[in-house]
C-alpha positions as CSV (number, residue, x, y, z in Angstrom):
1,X,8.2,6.6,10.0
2,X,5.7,8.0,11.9
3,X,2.5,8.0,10.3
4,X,0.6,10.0,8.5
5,X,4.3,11.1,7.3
6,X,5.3,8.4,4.8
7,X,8.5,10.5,3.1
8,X,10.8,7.8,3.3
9,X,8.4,5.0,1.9
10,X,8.8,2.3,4.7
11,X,7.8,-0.3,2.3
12,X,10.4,-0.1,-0.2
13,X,13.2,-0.8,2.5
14,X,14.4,-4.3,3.8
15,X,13.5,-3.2,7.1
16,X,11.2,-0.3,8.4
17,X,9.5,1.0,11.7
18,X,6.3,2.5,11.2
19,X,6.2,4.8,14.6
20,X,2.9,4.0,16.9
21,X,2.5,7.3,18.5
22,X,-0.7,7.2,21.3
23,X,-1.6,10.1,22.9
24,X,2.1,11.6,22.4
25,X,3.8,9.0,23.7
26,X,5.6,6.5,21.5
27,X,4.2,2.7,22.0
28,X,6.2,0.7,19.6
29,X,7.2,0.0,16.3
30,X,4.6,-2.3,13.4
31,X,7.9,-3.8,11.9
32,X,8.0,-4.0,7.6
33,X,10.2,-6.1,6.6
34,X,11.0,-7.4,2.6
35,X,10.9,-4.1,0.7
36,X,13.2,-3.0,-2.2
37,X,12.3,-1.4,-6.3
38,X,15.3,-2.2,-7.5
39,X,15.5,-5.3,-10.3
40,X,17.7,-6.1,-13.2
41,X,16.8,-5.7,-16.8
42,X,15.8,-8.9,-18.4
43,X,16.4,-11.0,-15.6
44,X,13.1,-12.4,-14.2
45,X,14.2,-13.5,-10.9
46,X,14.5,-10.1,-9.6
47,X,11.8,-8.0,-9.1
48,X,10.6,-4.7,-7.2
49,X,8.0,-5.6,-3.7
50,X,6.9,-3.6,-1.4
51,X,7.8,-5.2,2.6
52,X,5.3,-7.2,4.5
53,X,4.1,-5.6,8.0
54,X,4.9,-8.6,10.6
55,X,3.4,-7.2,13.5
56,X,3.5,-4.8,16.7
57,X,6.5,-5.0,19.7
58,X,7.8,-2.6,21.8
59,X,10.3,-0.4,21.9
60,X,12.7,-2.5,24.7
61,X,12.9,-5.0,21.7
62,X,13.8,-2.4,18.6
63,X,17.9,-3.7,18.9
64,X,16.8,-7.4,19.2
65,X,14.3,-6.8,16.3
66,X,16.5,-5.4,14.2
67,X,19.1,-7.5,15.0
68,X,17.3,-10.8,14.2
69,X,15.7,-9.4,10.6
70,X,20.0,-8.7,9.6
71,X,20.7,-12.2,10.6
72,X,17.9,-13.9,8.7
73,X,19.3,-12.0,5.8
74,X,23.0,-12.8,7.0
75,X,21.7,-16.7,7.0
76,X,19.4,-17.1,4.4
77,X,20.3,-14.5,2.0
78,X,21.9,-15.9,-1.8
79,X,25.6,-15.0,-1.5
80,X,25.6,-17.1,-5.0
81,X,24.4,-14.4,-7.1
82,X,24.8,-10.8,-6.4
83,X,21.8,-9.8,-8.3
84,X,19.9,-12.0,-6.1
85,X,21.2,-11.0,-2.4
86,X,18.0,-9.1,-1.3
87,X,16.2,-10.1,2.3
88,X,13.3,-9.2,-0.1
89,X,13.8,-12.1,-1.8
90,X,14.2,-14.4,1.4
91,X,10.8,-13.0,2.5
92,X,8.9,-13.3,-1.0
93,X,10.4,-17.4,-1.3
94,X,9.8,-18.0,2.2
95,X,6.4,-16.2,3.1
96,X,5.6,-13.4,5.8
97,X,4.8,-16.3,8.1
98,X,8.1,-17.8,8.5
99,X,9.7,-14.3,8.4
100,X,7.5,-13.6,11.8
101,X,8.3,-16.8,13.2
102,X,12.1,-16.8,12.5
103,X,12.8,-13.0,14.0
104,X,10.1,-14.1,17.0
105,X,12.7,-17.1,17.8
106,X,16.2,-15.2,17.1
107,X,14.6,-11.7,19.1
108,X,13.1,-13.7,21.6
109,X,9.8,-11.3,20.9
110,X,5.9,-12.3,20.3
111,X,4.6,-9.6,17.9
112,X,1.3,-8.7,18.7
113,X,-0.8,-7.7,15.3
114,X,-0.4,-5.0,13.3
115,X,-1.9,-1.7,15.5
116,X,-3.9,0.7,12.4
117,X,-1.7,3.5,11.1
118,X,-2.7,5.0,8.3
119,X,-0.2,7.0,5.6
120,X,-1.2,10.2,3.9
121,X,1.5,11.9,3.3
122,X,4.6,11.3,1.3
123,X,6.7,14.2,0.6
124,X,8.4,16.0,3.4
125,X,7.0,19.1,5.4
126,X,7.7,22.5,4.3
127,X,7.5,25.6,6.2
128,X,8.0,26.2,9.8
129,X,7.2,22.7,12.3
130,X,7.3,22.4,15.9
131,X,9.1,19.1,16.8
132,X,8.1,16.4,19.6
133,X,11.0,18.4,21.8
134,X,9.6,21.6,21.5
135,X,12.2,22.8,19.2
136,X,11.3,24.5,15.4
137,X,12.3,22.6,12.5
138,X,11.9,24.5,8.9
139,X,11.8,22.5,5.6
140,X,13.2,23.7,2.6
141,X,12.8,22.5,-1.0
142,X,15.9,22.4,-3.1
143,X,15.2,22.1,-6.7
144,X,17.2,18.6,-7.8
145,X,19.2,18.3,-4.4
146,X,21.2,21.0,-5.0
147,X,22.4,23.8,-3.0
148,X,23.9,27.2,-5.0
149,X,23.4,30.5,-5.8
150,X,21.3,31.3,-9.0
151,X,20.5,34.8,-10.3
152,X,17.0,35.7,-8.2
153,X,17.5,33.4,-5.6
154,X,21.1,33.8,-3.8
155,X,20.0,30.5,-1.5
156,X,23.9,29.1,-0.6
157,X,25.0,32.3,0.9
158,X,21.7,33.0,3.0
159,X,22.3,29.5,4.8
160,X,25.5,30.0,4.8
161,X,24.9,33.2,6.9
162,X,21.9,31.0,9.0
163,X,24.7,29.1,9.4
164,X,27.2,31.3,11.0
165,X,24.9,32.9,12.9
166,X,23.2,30.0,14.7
167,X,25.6,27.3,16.0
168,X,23.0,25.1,17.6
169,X,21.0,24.9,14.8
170,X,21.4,21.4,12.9
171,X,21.3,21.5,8.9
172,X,19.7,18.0,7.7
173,X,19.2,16.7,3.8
174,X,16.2,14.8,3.4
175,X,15.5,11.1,1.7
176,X,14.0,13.3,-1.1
177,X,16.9,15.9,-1.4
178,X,15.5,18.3,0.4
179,X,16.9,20.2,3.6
180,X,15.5,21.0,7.0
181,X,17.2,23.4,9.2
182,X,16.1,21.7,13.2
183,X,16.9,22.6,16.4
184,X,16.0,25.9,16.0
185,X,14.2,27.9,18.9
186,X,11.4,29.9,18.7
187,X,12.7,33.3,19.4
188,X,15.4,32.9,16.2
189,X,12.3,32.1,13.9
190,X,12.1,35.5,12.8
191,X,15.8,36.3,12.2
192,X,16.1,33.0,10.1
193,X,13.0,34.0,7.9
194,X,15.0,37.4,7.7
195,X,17.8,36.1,6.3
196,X,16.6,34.0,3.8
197,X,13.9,36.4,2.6
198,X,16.6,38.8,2.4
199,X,18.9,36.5,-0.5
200,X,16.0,35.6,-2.2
């Protein structure tokens, strides 16, 4: 993630990368590691947690990073009971502290402390963006994930002529269900706005 964009929610995944981005140049990664909502009725030993933040590295150790938090799991993880097979729940028994330590030893890594992000937005982006490349990316909501034609609103055929007509561009489904249509350049803006106000 790269904050203030928080779509994904870093902190409800075993392992997340919040983005540090300084003066438009990526610095490195604060590495969250522990997350997960999911929990079985009536049984108390699961339970939903958000992941801890461990601390700040740099990019020429993401791979070894990551690599060392799916090993800890690999290790330590309960293979006795399925229900119970979460790295959050290696993190929660064993504590942030020997999380760090463990992935600092198997990543060969010293995390410096957490650098200050702060997260204010956590649906995706609609409308027209310009991406880090240069390139235009346009978010799209689509009501319950799904993509058809409906009386009013004939949305499936206009991508599906966006589609045809653009072969670069890249069609993308978000973490909520929505799509983004990226890689699109400026000058085909307007003929993309064209087509879908067209089907609407």
């Amino acid at each position: 993630m790269i904050p203030p964009v928080n779509d994904l929610d870093v902190f409800t995944n075993c392992l997340g990368l919040i983005a540090i981005v300084e003066n438009d140049q990526l610095v490195g990664y604060n590495l969250a590691v522990g997350g997960g909502m999911g929990r079985s009725h009536g049984n108390e030993q699961t339970f939903p947690r958000l992941a801890d933040v461990i601390g700040f590295f740099t990019p020429d150790k993401l791979v070894d990073v990551a690599k060392a938090v799916l090993t800890i799991h690999r290790d330590f993880g309960d293979r006795t009971d399925r229900k119970h097979a979460r790295l959050k729940y290696v993190v929660a028994e064993r504590g942030a502290d020997w999380t760090r330590a463990e992935i600092e030893k198997r990543a060969n890594v010293k995390f410096a402390p957490a650098k200050p992000c702060k997260f204010t937005t956590t649906s995706d982006l609609y409308g027209w963006r310009k991406a880090v490349d240069g390139s235009w990316f346009l978010g799209l909501f689509i009501q319950t994930g799904r993509v058809k034609d409906v009386e009013g609103c004939k949305l499936k055929t206009a991508l599906r002529q966006v589609a045809d007509k653009f072969s670069t561009l890249e069609f993308r489904l978000s973490a909520n269900q929505n799509l983004i249509l990226a890689n699109v350049a400026e000058n085909d803006k307007v003929a993309i706005n064209s087509i879908l106000a067209a089907t609407a």
